[in-house]
PDB file with one MODEL, atoms N, CA, C and O in Angstrom:
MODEL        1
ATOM      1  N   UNK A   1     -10.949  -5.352   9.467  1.00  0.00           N
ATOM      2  CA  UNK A   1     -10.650  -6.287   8.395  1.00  0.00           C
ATOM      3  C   UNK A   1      -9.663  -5.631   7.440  1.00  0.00           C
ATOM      4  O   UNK A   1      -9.948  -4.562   6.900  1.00  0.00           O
ATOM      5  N   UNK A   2      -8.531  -6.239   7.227  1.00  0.00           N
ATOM      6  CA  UNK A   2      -7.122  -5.958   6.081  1.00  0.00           C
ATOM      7  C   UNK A   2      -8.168  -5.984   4.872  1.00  0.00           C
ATOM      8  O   UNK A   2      -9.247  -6.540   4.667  1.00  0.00           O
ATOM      9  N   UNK A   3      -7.255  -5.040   4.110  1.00  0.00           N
ATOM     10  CA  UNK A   3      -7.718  -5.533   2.513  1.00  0.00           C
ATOM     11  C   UNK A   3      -6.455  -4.724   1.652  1.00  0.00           C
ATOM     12  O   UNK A   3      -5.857  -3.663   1.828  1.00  0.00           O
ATOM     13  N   UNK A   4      -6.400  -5.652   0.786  1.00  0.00           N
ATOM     14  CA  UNK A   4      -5.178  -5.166  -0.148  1.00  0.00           C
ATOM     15  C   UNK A   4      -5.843  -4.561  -1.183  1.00  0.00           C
ATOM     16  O   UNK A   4      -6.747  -4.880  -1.955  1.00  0.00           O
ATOM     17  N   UNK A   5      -4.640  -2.886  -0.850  1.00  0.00           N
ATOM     18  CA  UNK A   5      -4.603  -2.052  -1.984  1.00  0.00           C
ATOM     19  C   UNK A   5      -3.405  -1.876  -2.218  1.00  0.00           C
ATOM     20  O   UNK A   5      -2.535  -2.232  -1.423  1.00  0.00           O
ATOM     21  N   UNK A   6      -3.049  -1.056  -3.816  1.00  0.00           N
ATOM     22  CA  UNK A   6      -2.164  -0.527  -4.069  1.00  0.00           C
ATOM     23  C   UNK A   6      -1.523   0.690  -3.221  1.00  0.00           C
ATOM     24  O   UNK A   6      -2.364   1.363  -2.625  1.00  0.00           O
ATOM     25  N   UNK A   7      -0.202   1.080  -3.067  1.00  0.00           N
ATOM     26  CA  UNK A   7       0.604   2.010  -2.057  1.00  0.00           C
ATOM     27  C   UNK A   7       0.088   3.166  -2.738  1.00  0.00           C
ATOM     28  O   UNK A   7      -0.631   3.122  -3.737  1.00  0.00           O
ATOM     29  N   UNK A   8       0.496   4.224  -2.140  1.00  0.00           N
ATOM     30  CA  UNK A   8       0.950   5.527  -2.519  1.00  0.00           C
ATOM     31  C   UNK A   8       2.190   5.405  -2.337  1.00  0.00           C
ATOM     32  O   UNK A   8       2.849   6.185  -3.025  1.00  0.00           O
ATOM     33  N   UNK A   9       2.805   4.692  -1.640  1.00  0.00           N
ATOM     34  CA  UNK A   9       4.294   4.306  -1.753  1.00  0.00           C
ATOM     35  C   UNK A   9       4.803   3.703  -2.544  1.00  0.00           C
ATOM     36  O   UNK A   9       5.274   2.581  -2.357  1.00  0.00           O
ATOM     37  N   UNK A  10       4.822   4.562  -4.003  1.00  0.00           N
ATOM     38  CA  UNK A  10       5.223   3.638  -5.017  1.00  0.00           C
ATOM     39  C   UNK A  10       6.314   4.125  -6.180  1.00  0.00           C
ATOM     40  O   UNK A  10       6.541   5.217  -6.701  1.00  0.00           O
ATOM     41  N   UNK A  11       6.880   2.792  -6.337  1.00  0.00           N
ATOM     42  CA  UNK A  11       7.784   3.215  -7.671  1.00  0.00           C
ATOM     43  C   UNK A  11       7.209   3.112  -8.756  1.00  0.00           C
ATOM     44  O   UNK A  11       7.152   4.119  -9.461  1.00  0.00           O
ATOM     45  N   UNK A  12       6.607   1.858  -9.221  1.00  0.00           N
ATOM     46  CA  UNK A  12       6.042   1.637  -9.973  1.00  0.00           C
ATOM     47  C   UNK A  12       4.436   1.743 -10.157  1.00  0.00           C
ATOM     48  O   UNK A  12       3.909   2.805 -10.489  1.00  0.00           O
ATOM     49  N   UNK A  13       3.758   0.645  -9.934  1.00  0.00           N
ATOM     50  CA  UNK A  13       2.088   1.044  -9.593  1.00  0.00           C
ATOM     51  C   UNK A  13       1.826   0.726  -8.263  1.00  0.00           C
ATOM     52  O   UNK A  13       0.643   0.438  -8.082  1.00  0.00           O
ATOM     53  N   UNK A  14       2.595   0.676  -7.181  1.00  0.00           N
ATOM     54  CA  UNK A  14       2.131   0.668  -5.595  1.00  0.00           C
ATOM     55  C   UNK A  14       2.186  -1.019  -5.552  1.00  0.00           C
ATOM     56  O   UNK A  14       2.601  -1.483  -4.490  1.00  0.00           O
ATOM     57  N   UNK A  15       1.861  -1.846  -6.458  1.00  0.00           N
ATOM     58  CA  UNK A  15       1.985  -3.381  -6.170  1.00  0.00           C
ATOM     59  C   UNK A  15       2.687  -3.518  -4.881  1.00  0.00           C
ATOM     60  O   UNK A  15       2.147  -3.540  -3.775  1.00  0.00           O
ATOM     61  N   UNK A  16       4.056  -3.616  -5.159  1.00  0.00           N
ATOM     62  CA  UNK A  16       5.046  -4.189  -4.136  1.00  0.00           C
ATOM     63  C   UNK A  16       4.628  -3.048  -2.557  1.00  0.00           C
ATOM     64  O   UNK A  16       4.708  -3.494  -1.412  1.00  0.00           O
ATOM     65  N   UNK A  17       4.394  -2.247  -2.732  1.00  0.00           N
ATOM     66  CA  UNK A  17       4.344  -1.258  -1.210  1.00  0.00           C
ATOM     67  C   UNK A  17       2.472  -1.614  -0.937  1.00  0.00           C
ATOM     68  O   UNK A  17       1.899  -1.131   0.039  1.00  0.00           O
ATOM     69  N   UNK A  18       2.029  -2.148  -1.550  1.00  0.00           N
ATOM     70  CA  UNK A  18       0.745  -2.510  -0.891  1.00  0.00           C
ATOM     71  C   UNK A  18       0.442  -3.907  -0.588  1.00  0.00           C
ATOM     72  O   UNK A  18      -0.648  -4.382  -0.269  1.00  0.00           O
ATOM     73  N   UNK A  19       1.389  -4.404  -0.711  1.00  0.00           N
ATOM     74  CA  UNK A  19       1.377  -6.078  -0.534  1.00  0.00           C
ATOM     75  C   UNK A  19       2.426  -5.699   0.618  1.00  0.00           C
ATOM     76  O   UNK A  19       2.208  -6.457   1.563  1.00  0.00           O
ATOM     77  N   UNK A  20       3.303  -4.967   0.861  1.00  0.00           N
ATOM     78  CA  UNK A  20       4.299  -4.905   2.072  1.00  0.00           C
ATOM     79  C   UNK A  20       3.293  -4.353   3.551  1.00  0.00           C
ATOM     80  O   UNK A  20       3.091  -4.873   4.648  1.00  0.00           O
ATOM     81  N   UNK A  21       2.878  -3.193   2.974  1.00  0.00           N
ATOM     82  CA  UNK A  21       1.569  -2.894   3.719  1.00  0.00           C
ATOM     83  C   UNK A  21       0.413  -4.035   4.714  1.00  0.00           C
ATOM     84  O   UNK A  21       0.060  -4.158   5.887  1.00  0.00           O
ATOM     85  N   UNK A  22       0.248  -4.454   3.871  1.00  0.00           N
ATOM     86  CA  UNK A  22      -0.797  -5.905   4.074  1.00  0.00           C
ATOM     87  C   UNK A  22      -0.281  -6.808   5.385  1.00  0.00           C
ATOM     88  O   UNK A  22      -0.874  -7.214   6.385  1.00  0.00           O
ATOM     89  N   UNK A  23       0.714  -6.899   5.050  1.00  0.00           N
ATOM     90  CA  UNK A  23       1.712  -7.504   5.728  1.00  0.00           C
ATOM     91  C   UNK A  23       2.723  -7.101   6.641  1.00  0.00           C
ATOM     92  O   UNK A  23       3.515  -7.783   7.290  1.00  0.00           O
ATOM     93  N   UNK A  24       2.509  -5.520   6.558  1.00  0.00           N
ATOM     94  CA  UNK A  24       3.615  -5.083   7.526  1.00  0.00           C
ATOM     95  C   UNK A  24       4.412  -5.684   7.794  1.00  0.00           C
ATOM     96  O   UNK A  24       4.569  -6.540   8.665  1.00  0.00           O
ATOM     97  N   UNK A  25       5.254  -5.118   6.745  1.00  0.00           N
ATOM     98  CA  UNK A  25       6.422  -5.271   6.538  1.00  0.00           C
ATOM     99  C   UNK A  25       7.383  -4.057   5.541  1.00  0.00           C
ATOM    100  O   UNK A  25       6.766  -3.212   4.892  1.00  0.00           O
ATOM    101  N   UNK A  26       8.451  -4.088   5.527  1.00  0.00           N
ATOM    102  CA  UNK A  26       9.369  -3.192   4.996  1.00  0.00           C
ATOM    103  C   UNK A  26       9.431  -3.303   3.298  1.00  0.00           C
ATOM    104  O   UNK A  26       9.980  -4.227   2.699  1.00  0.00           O
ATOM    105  N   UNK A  27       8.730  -2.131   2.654  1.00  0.00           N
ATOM    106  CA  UNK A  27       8.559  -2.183   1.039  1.00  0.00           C
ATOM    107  C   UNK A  27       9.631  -2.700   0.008  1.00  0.00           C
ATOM    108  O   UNK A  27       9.596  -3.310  -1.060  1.00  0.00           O
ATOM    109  N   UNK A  28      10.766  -2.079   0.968  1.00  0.00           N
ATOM    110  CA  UNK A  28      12.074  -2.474  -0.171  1.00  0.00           C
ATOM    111  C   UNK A  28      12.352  -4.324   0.090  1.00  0.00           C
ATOM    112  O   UNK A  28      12.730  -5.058  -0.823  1.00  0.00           O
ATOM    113  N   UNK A  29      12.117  -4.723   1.264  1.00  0.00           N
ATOM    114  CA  UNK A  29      12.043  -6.131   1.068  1.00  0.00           C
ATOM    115  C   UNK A  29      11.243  -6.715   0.532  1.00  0.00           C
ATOM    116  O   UNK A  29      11.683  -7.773   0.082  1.00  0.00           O
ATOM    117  N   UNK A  30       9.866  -6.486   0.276  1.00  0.00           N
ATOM    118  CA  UNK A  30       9.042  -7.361  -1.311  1.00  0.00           C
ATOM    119  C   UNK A  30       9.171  -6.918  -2.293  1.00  0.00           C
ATOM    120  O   UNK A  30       8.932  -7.588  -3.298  1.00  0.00           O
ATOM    121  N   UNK A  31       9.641  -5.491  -2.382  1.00  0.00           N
ATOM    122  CA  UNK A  31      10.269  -5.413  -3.807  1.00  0.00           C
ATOM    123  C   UNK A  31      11.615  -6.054  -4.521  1.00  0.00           C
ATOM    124  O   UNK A  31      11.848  -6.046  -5.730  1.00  0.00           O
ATOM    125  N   UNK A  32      12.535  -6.674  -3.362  1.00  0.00           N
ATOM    126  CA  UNK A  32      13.789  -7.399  -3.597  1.00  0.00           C
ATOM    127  C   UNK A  32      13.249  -8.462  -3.874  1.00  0.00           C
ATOM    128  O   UNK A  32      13.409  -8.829  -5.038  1.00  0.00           O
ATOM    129  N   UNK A  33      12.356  -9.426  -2.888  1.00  0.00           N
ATOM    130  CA  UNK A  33      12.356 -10.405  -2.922  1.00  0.00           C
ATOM    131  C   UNK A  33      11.506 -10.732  -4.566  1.00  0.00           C
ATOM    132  O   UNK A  33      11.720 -11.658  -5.348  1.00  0.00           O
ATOM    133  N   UNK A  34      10.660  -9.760  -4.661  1.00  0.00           N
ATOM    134  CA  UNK A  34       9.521  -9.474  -5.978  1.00  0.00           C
ATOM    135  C   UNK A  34      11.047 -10.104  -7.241  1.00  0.00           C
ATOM    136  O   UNK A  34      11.325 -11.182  -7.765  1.00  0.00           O
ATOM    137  N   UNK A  35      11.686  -8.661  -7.248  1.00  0.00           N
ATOM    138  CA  UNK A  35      12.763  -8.950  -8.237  1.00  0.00           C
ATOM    139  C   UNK A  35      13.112 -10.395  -8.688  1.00  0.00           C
ATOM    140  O   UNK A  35      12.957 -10.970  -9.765  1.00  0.00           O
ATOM    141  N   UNK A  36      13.759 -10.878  -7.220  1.00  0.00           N
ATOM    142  CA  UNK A  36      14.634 -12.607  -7.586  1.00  0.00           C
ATOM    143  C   UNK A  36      13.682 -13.290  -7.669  1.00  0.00           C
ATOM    144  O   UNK A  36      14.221 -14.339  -8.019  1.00  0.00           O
ATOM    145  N   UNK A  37      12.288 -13.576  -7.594  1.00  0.00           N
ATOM    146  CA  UNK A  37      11.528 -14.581  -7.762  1.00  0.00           C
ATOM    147  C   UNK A  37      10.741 -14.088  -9.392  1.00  0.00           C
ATOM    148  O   UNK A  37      10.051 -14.777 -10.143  1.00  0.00           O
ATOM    149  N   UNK A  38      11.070 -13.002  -9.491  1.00  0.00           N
ATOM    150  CA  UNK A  38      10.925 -12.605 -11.079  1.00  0.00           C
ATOM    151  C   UNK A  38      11.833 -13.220 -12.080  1.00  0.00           C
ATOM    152  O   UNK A  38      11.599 -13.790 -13.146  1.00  0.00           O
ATOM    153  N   UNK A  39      13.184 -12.889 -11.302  1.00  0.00           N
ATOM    154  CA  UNK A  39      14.755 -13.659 -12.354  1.00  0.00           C
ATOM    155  C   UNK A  39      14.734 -14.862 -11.903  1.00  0.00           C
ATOM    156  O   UNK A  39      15.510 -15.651 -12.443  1.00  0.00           O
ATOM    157  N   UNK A  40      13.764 -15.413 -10.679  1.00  0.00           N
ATOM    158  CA  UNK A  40      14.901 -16.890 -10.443  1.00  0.00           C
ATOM    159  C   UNK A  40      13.205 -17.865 -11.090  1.00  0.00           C
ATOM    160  O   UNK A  40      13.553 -18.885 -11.685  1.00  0.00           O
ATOM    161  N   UNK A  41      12.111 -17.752 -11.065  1.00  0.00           N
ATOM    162  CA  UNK A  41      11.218 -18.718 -11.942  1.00  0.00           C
ATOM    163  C   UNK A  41      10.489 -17.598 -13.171  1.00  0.00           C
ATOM    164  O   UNK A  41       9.785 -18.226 -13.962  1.00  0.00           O
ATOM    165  N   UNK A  42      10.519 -16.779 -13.320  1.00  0.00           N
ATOM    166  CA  UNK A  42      10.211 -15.544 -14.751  1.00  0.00           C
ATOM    167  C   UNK A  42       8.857 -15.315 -14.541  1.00  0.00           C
ATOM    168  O   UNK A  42       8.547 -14.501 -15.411  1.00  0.00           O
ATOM    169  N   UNK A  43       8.011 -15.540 -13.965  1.00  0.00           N
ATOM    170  CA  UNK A  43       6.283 -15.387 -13.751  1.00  0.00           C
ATOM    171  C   UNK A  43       6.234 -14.766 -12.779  1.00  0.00           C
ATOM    172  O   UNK A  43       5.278 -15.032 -12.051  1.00  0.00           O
ATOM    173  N   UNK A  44       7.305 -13.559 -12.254  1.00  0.00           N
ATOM    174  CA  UNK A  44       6.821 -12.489 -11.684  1.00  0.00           C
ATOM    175  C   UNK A  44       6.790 -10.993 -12.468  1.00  0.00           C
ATOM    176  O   UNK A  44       6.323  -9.998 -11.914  1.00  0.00           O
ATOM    177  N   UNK A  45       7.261 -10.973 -13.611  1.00  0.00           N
ATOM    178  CA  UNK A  45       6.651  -9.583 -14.351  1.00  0.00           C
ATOM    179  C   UNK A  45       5.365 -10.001 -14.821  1.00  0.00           C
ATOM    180  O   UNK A  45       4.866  -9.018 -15.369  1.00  0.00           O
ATOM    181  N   UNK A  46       4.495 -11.086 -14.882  1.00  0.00           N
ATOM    182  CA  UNK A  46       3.582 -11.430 -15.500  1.00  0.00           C
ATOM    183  C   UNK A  46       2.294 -11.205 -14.117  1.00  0.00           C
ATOM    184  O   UNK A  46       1.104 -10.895 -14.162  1.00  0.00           O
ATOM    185  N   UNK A  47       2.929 -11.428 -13.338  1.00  0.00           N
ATOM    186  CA  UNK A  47       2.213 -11.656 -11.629  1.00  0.00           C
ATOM    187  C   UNK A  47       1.925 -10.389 -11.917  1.00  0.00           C
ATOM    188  O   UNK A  47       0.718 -10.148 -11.927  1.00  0.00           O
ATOM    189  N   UNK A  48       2.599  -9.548 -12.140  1.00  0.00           N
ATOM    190  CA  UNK A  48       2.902  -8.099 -11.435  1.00  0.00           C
ATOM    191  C   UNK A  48       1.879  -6.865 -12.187  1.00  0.00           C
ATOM    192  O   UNK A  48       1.451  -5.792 -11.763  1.00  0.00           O
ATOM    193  N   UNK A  49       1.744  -7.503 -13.351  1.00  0.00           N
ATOM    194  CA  UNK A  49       0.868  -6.647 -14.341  1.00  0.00           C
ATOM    195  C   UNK A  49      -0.494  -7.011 -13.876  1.00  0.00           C
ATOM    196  O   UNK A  49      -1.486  -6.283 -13.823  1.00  0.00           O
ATOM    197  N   UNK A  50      -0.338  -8.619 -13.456  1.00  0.00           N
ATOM    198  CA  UNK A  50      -1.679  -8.834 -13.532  1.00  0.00           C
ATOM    199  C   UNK A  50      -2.654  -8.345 -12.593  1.00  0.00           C
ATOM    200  O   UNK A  50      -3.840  -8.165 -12.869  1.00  0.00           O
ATOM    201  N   UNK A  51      -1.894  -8.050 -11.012  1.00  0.00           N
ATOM    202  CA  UNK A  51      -1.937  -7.587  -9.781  1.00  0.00           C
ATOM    203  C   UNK A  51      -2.131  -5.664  -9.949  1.00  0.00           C
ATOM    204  O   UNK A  51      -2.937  -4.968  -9.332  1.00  0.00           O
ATOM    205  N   UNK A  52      -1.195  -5.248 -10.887  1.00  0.00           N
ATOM    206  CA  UNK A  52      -1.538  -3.521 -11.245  1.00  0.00           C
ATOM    207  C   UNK A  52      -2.983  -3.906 -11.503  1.00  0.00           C
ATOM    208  O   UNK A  52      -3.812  -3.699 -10.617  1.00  0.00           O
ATOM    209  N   UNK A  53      -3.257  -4.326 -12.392  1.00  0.00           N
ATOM    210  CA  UNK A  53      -4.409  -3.918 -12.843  1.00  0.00           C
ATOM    211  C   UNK A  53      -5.804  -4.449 -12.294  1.00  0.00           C
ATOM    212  O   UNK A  53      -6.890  -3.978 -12.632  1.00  0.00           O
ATOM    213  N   UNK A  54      -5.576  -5.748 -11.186  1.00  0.00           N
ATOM    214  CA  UNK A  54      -6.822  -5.683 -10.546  1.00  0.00           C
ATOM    215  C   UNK A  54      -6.737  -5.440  -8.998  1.00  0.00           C
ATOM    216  O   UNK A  54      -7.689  -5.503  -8.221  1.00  0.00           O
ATOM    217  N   UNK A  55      -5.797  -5.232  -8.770  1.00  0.00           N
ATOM    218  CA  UNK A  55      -5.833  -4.305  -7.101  1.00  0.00           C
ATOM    219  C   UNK A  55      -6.530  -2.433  -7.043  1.00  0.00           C
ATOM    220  O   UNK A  55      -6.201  -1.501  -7.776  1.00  0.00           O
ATOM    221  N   UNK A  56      -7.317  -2.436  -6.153  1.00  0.00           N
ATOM    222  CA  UNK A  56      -7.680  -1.108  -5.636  1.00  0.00           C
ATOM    223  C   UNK A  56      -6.664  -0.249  -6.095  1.00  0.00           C
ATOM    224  O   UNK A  56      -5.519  -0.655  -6.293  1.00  0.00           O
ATOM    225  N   UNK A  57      -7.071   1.087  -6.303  1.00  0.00           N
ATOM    226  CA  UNK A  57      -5.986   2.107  -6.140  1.00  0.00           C
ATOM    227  C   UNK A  57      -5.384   2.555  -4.461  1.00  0.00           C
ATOM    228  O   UNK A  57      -4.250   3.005  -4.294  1.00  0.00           O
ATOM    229  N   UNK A  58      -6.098   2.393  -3.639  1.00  0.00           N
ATOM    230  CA  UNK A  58      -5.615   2.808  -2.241  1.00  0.00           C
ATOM    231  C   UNK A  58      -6.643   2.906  -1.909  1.00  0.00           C
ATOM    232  O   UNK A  58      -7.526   3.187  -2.719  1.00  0.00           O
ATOM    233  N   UNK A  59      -6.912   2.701  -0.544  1.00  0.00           N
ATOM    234  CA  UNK A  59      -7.761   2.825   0.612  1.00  0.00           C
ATOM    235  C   UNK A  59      -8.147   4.442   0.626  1.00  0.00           C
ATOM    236  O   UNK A  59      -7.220   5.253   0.644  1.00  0.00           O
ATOM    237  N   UNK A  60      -9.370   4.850   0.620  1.00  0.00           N
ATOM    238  CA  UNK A  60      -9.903   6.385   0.505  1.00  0.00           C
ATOM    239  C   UNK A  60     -10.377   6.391   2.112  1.00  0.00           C
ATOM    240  O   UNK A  60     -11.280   7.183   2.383  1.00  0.00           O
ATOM    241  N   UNK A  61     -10.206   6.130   2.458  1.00  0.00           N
ATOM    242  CA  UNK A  61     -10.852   6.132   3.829  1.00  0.00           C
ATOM    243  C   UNK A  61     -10.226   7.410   4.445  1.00  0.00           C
ATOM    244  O   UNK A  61      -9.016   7.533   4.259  1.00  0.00           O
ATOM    245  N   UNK A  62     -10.855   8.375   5.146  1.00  0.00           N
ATOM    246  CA  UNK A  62     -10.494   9.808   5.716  1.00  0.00           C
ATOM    247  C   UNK A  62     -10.346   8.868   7.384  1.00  0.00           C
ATOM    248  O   UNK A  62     -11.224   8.094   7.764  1.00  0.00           O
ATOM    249  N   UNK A  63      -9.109   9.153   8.155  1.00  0.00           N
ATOM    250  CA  UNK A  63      -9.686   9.647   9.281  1.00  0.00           C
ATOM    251  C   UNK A  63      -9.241  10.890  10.050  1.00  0.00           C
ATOM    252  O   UNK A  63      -8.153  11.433  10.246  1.00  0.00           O
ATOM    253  N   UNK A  64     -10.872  11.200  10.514  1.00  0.00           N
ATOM    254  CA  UNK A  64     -10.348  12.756  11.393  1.00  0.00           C
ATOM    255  C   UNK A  64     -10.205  12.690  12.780  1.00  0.00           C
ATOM    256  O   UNK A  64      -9.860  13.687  13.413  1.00  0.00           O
TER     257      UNK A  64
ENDMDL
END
């Protein structure tokens, strides 16, 4: 079972690289696309805070 966490692949708080994750897919493309749907309707810096702060920090899971 998937579950969304925040990256360790991150610029900012892992948002965009743990939602790319999820989805496998390439980080710098939801962080582009993150951007223009930020400038093109404005309720993605608002998304984005809201998502830091209730997403996981990362998956702790060890495997050996």
């Amino acid at each position: 079972m998937k579950k969304l966490y925040k990256s360790s692949d991150k610029k900012i708080c892992g948002v965009c690289g743990g939602i790319a994750e999820y989805f496998d897919v390439d980080p710098t493309v939801v962080r582009l696309l993150w951007i223009f749907f930020s400038l093109w309707a404005g309720g993605g810096i608002l998304a984005y805070i809201i998502a830091a702060l209730i997403m996981d920090d990362g998956n702790n899971d060890v495997i050996i």
